[in-house]
Biotite code that builds the C-alpha atoms (Angstrom):
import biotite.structure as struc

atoms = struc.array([
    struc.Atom([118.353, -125.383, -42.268], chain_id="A", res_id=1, res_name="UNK", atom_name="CA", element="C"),
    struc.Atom([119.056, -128.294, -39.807], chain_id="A", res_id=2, res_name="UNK", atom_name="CA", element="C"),
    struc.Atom([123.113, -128.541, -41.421], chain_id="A", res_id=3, res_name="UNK", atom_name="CA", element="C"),
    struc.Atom([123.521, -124.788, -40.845], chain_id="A", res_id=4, res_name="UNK", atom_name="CA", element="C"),
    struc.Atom([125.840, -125.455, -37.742], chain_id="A", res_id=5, res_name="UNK", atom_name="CA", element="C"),
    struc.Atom([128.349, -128.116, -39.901], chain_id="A", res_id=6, res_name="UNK", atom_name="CA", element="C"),
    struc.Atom([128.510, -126.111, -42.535], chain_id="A", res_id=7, res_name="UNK", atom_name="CA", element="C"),
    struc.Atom([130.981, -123.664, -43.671], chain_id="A", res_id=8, res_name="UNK", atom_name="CA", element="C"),
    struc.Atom([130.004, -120.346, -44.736], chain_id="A", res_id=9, res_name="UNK", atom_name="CA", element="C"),
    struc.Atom([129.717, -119.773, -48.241], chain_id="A", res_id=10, res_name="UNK", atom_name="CA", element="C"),
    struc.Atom([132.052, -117.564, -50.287], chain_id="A", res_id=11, res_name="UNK", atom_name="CA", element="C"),
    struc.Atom([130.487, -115.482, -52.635], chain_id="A", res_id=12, res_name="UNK", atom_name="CA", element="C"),
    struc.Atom([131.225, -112.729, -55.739], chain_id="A", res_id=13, res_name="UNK", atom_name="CA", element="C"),
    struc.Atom([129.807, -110.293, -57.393], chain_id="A", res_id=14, res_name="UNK", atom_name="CA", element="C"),
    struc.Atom([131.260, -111.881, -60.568], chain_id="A", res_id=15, res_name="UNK", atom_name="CA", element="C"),
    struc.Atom([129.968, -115.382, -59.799], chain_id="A", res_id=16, res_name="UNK", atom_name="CA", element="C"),
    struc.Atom([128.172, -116.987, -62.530], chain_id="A", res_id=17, res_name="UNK", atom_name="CA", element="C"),
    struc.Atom([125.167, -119.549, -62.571], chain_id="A", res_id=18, res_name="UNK", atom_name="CA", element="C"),
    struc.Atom([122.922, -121.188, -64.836], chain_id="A", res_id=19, res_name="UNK", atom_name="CA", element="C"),
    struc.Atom([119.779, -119.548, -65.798], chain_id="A", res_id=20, res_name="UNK", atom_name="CA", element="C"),
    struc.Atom([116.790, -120.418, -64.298], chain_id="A", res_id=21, res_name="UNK", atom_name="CA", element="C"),
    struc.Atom([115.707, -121.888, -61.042], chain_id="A", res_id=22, res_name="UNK", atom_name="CA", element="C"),
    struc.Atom([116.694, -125.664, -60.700], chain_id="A", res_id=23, res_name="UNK", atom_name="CA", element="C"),
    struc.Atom([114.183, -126.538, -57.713], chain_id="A", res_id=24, res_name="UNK", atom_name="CA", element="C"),
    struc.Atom([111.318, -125.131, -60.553], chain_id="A", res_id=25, res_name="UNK", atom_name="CA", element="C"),
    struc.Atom([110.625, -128.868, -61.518], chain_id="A", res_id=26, res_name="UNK", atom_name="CA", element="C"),
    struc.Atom([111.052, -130.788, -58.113], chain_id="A", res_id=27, res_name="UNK", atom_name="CA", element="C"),
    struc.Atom([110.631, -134.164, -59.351], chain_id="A", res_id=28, res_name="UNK", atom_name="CA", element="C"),
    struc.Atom([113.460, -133.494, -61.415], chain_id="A", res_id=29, res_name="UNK", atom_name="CA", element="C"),
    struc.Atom([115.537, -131.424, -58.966], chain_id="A", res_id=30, res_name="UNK", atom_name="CA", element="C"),
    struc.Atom([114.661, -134.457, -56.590], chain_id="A", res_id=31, res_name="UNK", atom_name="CA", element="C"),
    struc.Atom([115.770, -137.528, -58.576], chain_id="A", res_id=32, res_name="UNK", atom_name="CA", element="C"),
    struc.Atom([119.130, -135.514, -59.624], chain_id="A", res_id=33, res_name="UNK", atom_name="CA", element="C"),
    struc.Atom([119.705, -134.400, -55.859], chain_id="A", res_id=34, res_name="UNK", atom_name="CA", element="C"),
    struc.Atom([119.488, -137.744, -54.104], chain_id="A", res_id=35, res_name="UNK", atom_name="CA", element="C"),
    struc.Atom([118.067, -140.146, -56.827], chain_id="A", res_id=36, res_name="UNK", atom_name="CA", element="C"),
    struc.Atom([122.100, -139.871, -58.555], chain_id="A", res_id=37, res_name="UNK", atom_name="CA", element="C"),
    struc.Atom([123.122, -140.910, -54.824], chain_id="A", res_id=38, res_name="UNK", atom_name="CA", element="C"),
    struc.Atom([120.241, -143.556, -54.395], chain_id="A", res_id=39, res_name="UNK", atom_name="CA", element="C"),
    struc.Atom([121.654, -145.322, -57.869], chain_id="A", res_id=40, res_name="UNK", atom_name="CA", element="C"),
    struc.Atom([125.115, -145.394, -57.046], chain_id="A", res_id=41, res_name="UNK", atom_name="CA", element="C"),
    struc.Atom([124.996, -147.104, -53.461], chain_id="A", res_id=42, res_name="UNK", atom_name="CA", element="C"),
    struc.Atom([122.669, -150.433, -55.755], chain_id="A", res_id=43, res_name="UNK", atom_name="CA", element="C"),
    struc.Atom([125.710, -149.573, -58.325], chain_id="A", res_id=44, res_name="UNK", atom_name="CA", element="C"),
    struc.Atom([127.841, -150.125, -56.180], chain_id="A", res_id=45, res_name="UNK", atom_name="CA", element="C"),
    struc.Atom([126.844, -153.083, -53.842], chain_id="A", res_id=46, res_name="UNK", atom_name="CA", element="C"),
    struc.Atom([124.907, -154.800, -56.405], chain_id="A", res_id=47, res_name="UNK", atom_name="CA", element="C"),
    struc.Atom([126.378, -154.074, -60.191], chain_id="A", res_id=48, res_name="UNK", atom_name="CA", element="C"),
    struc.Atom([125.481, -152.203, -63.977], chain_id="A", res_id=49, res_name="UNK", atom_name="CA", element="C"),
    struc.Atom([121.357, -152.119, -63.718], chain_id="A", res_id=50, res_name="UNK", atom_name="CA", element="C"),
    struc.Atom([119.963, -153.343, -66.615], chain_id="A", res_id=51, res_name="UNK", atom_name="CA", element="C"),
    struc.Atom([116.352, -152.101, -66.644], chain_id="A", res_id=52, res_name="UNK", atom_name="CA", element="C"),
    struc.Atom([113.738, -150.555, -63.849], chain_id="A", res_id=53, res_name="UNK", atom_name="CA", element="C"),
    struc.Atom([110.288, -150.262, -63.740], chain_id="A", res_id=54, res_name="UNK", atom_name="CA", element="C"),
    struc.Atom([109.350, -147.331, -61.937], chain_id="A", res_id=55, res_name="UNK", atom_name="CA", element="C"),
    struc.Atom([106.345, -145.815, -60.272], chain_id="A", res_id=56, res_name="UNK", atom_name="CA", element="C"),
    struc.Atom([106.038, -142.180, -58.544], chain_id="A", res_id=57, res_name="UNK", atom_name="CA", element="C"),
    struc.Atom([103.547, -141.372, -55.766], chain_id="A", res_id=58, res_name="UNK", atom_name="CA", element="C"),
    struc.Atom([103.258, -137.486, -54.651], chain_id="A", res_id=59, res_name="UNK", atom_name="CA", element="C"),
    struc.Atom([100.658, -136.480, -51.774], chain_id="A", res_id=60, res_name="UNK", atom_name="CA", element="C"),
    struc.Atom([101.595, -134.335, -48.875], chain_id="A", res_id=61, res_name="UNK", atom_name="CA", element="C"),
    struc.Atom([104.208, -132.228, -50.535], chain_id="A", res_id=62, res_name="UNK", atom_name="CA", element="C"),
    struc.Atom([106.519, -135.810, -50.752], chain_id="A", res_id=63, res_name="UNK", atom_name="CA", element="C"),
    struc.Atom([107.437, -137.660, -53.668], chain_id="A", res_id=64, res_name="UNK", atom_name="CA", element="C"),
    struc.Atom([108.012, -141.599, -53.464], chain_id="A", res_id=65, res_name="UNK", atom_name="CA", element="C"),
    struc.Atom([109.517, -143.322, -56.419], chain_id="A", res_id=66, res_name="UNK", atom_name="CA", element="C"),
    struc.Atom([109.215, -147.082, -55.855], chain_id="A", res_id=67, res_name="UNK", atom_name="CA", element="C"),
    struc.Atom([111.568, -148.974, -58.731], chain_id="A", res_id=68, res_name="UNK", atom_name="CA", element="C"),
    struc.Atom([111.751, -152.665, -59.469], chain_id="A", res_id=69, res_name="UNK", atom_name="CA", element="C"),
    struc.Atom([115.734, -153.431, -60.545], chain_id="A", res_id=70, res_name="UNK", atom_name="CA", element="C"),
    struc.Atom([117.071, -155.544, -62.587], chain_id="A", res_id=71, res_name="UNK", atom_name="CA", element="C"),
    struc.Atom([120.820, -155.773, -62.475], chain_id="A", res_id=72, res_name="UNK", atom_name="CA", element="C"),
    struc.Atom([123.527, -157.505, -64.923], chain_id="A", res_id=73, res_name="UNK", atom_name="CA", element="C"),
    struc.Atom([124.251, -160.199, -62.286], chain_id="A", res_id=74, res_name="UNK", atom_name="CA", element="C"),
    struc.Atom([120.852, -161.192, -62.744], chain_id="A", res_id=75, res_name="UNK", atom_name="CA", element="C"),
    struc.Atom([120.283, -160.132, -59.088], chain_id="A", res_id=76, res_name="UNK", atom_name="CA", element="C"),
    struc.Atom([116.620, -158.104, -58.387], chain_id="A", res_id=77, res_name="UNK", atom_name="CA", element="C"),
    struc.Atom([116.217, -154.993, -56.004], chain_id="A", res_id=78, res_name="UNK", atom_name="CA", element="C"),
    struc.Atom([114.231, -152.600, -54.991], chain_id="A", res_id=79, res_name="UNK", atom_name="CA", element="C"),
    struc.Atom([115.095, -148.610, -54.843], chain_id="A", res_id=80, res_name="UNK", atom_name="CA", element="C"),
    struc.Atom([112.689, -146.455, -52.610], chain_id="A", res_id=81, res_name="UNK", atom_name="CA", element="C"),
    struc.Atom([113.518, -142.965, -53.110], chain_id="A", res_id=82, res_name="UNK", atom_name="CA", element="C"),
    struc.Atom([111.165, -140.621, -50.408], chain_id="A", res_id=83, res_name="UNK", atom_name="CA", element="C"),
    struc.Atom([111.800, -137.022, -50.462], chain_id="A", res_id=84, res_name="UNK", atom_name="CA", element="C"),
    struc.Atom([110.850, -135.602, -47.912], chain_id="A", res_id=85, res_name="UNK", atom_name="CA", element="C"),
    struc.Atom([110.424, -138.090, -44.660], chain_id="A", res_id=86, res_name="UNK", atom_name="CA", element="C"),
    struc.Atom([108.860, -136.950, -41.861], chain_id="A", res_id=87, res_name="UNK", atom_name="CA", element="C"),
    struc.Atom([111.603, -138.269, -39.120], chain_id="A", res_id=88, res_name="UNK", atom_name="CA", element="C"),
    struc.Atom([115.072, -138.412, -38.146], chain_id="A", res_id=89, res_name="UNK", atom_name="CA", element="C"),
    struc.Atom([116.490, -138.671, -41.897], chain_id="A", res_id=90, res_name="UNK", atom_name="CA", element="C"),
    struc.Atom([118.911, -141.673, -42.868], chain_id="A", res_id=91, res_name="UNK", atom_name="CA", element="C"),
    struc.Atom([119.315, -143.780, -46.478], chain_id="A", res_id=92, res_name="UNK", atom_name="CA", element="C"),
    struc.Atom([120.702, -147.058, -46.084], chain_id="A", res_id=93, res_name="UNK", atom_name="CA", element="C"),
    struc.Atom([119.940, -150.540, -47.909], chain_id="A", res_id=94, res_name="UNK", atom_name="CA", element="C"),
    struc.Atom([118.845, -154.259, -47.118], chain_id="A", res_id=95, res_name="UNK", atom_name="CA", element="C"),
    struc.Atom([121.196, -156.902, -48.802], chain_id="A", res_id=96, res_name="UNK", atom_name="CA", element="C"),
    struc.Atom([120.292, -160.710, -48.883], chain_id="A", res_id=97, res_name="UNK", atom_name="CA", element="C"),
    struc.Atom([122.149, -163.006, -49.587], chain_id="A", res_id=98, res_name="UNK", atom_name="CA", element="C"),
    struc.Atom([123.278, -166.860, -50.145], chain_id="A", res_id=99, res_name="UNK", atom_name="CA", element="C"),
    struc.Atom([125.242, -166.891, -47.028], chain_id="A", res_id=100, res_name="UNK", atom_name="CA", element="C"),
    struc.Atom([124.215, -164.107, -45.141], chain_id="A", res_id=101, res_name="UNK", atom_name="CA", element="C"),
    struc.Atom([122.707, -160.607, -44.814], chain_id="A", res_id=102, res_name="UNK", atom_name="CA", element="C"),
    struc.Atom([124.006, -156.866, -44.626], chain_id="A", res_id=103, res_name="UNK", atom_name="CA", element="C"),
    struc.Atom([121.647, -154.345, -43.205], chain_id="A", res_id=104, res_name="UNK", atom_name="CA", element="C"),
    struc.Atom([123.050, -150.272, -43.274], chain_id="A", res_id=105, res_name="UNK", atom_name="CA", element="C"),
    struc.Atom([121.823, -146.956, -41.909], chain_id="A", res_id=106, res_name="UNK", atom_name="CA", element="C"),
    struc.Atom([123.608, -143.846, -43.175], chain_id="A", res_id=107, res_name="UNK", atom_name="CA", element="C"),
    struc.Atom([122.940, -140.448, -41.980], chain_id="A", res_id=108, res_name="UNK", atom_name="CA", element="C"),
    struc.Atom([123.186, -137.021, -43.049], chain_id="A", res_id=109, res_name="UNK", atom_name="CA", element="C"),
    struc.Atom([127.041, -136.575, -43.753], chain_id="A", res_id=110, res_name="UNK", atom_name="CA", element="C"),
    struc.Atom([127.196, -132.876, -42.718], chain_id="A", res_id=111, res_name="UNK", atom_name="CA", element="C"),
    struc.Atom([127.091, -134.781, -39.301], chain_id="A", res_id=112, res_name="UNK", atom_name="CA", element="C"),
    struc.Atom([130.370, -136.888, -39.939], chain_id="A", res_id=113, res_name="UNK", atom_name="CA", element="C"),
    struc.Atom([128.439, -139.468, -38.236], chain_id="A", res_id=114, res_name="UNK", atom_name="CA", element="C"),
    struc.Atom([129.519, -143.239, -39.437], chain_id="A", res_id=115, res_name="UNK", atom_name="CA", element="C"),
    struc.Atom([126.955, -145.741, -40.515], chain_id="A", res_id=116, res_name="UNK", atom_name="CA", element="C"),
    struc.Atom([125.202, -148.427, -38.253], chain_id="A", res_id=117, res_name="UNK", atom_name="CA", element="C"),
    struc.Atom([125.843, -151.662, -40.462], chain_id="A", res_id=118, res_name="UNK", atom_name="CA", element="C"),
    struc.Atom([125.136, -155.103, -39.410], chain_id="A", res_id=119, res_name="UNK", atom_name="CA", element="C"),
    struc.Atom([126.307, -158.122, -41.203], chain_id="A", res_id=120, res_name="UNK", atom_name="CA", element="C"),
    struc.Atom([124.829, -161.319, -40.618], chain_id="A", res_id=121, res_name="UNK", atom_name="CA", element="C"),
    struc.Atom([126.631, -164.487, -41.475], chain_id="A", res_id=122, res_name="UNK", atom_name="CA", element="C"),
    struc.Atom([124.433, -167.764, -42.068], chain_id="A", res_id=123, res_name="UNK", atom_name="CA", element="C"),
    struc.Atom([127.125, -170.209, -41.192], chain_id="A", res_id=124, res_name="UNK", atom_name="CA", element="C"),
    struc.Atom([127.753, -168.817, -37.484], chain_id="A", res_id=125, res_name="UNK", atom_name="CA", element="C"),
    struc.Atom([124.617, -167.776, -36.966], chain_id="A", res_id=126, res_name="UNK", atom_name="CA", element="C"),
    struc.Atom([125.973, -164.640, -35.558], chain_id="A", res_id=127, res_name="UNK", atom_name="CA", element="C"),
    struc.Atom([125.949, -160.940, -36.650], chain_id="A", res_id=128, res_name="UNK", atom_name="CA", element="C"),
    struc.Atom([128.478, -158.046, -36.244], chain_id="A", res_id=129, res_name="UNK", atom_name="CA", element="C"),
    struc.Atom([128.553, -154.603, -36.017], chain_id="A", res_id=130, res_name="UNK", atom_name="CA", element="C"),
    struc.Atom([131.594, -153.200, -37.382], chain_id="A", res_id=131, res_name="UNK", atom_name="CA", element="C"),
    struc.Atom([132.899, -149.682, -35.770], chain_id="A", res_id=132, res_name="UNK", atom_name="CA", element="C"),
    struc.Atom([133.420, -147.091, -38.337], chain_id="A", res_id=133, res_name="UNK", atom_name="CA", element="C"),
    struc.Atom([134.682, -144.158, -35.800], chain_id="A", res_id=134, res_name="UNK", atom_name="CA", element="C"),
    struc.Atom([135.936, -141.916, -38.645], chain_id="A", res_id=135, res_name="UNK", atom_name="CA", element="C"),
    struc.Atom([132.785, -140.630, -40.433], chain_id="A", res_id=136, res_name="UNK", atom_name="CA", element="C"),
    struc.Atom([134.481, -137.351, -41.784], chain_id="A", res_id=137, res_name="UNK", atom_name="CA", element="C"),
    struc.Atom([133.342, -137.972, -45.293], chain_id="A", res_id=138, res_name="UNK", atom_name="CA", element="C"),
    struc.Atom([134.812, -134.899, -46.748], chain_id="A", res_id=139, res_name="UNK", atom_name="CA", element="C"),
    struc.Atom([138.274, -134.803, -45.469], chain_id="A", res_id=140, res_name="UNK", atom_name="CA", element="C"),
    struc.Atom([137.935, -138.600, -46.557], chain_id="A", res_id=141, res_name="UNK", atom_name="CA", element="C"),
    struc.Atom([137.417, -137.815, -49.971], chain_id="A", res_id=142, res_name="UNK", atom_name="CA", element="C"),
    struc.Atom([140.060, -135.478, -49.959], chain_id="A", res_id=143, res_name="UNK", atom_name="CA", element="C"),
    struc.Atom([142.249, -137.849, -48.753], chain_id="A", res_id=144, res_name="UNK", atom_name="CA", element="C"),
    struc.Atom([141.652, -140.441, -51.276], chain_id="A", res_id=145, res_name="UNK", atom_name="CA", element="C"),
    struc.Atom([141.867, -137.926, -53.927], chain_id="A", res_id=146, res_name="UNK", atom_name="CA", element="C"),
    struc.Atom([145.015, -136.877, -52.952], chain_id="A", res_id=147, res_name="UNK", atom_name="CA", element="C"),
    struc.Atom([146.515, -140.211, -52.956], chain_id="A", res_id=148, res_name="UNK", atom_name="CA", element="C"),
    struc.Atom([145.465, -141.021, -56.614], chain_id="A", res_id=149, res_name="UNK", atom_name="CA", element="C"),
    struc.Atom([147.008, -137.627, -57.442], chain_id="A", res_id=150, res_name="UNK", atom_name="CA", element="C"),
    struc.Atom([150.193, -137.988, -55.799], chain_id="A", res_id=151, res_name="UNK", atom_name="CA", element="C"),
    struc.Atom([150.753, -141.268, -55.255], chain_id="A", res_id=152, res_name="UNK", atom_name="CA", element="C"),
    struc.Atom([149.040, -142.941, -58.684], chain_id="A", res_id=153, res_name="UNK", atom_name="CA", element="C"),
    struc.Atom([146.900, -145.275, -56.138], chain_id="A", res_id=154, res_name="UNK", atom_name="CA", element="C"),
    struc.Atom([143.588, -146.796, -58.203], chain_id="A", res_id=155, res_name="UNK", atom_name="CA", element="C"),
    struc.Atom([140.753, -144.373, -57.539], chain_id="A", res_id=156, res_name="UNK", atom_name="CA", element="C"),
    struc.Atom([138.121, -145.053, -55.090], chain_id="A", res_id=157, res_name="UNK", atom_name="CA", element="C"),
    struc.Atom([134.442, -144.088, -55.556], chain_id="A", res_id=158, res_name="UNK", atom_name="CA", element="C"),
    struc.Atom([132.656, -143.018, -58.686], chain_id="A", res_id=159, res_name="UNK", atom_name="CA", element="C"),
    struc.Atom([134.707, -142.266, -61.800], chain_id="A", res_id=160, res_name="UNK", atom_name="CA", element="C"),
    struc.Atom([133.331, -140.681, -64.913], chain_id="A", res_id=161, res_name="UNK", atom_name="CA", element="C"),
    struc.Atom([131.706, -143.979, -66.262], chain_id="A", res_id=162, res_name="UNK", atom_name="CA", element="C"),
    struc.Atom([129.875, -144.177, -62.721], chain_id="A", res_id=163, res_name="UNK", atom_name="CA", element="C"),
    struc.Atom([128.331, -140.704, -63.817], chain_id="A", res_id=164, res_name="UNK", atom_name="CA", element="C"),
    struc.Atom([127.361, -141.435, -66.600], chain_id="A", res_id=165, res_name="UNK", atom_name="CA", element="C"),
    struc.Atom([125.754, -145.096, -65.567], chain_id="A", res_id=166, res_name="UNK", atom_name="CA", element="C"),
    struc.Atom([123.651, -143.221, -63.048], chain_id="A", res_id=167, res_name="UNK", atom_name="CA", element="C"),
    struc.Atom([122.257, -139.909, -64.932], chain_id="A", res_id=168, res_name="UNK", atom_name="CA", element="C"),
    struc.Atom([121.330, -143.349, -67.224], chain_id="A", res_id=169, res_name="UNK", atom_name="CA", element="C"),
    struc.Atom([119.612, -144.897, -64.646], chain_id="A", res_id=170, res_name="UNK", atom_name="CA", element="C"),
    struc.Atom([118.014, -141.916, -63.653], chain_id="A", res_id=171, res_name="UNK", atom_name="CA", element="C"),
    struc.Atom([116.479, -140.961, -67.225], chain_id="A", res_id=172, res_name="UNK", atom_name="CA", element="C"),
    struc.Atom([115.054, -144.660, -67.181], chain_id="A", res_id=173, res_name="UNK", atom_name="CA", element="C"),
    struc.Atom([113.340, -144.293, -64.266], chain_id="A", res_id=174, res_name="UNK", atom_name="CA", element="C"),
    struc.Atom([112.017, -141.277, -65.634], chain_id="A", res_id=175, res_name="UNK", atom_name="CA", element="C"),
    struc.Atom([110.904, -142.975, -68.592], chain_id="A", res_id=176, res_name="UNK", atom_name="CA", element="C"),
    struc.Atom([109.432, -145.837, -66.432], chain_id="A", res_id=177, res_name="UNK", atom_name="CA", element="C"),
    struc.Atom([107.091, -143.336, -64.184], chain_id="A", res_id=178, res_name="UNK", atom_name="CA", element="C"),
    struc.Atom([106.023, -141.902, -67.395], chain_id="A", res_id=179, res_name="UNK", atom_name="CA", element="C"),
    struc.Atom([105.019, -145.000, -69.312], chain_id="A", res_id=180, res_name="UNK", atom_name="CA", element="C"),
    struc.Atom([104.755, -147.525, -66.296], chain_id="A", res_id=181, res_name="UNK", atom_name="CA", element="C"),
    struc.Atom([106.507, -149.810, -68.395], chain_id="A", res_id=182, res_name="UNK", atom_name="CA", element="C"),
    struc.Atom([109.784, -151.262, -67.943], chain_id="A", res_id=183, res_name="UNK", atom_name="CA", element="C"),
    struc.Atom([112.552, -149.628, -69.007], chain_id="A", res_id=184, res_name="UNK", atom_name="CA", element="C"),
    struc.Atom([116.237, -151.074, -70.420], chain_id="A", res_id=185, res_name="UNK", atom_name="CA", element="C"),
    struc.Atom([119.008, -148.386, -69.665], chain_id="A", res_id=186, res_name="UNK", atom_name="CA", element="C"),
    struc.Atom([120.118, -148.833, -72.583], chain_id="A", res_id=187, res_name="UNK", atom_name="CA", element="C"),
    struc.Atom([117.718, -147.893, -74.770], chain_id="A", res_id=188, res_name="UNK", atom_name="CA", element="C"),
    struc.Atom([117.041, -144.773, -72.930], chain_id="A", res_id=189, res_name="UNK", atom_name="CA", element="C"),
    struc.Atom([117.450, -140.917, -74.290], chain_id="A", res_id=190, res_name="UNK", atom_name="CA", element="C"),
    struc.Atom([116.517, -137.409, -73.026], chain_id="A", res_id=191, res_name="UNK", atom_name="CA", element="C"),
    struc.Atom([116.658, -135.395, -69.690], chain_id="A", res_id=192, res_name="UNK", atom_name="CA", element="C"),
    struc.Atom([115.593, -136.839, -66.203], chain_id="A", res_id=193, res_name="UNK", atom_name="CA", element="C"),
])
């Protein structure tokens, strides 16, 4: 694959143990749960809880594009586009808009340890920045942090278990959304992805 030269080996033993079955059997499921879960927390976490989505999926061409209207608890709107696959140099990011100003982000494969291109626009300068993020090893990162709430009791950064559970949430309503082209209140939501 194109991450075979940043990635380690794996280990592997006769006595390892996996589920049954093959998990890339349904792709639209194996899909949302591989980079859907990742899609959801990056709105999560710039925008707030989601409330509901309405959700529509488009496959042609072996790809699968889920287009889903957001609602979130701050009474912002969004928009998540989840494409799997892309034909082009592959990167997720997000648009942000703003009272005061704009964000705009590109984030690229992390097996590259390759920072994001961000640029923030502020409305009352008229002026936008790029900030330098020159340490894009996201793995030793999260080791790092992990670490640090271990040893040193510091609050957690990233996802906790409540984070998890928000997005497999989020996920299942989108589901339900493509299925019934209705929208779809997280909370009233039950059953797999």
């Amino acid at each position: 694959t194109n991450t075979d030269a940043v990635q380690p080996l794996p280990v592997t033993s006769r006595l390892a143990r996996k589920p049954a079955g093959n998990p890339k059997a349904d792709l639209r499921q194996y899909f949302m749960l591989a980079h859907g879960s990742h899609l959801v927390d990056t709105a999560r976490f710039l925008c707030g809880d989601i409330v509901a989505v309405r959700a529509r999926l488009n496959e042609k061409f072996g790809a699968y594009c889920w287009f889903v209207e957001t609602e979130f608890a701050s009474g912002a709107l969004g928009h998540l586009d989840l494409t799997v696959a892309v034909r082009m140099d592959w990167h997720e990011g997000f648009q942000l808009y703003g009272e005061n100003g704009s964000v705009i982000a590109r984030t690229f494969n992390p097996w590259y340890f390759r920072a994001s291109e961000v640029e923030i626009f502020h409305e009352k300068t008229a002026t936008a920045h790029k900030p330098l993020g020159a340490d894009g090893h996201f793995f030793r990162r999260q080791l790092e942090g992990l670490a640090d709430t271990v040893l040193n009791g510091t609050p957690m950064r990233g996802a906790n278990v409540e984070d998890g559970i928000a997005s497999i949430r989020a996920m299942v309503a989108i589901a339900r959304s493509v299925e019934s082209g209705e929208r779809v209140e997280l909370a009233s939501v039950s059953g797999a992805v």
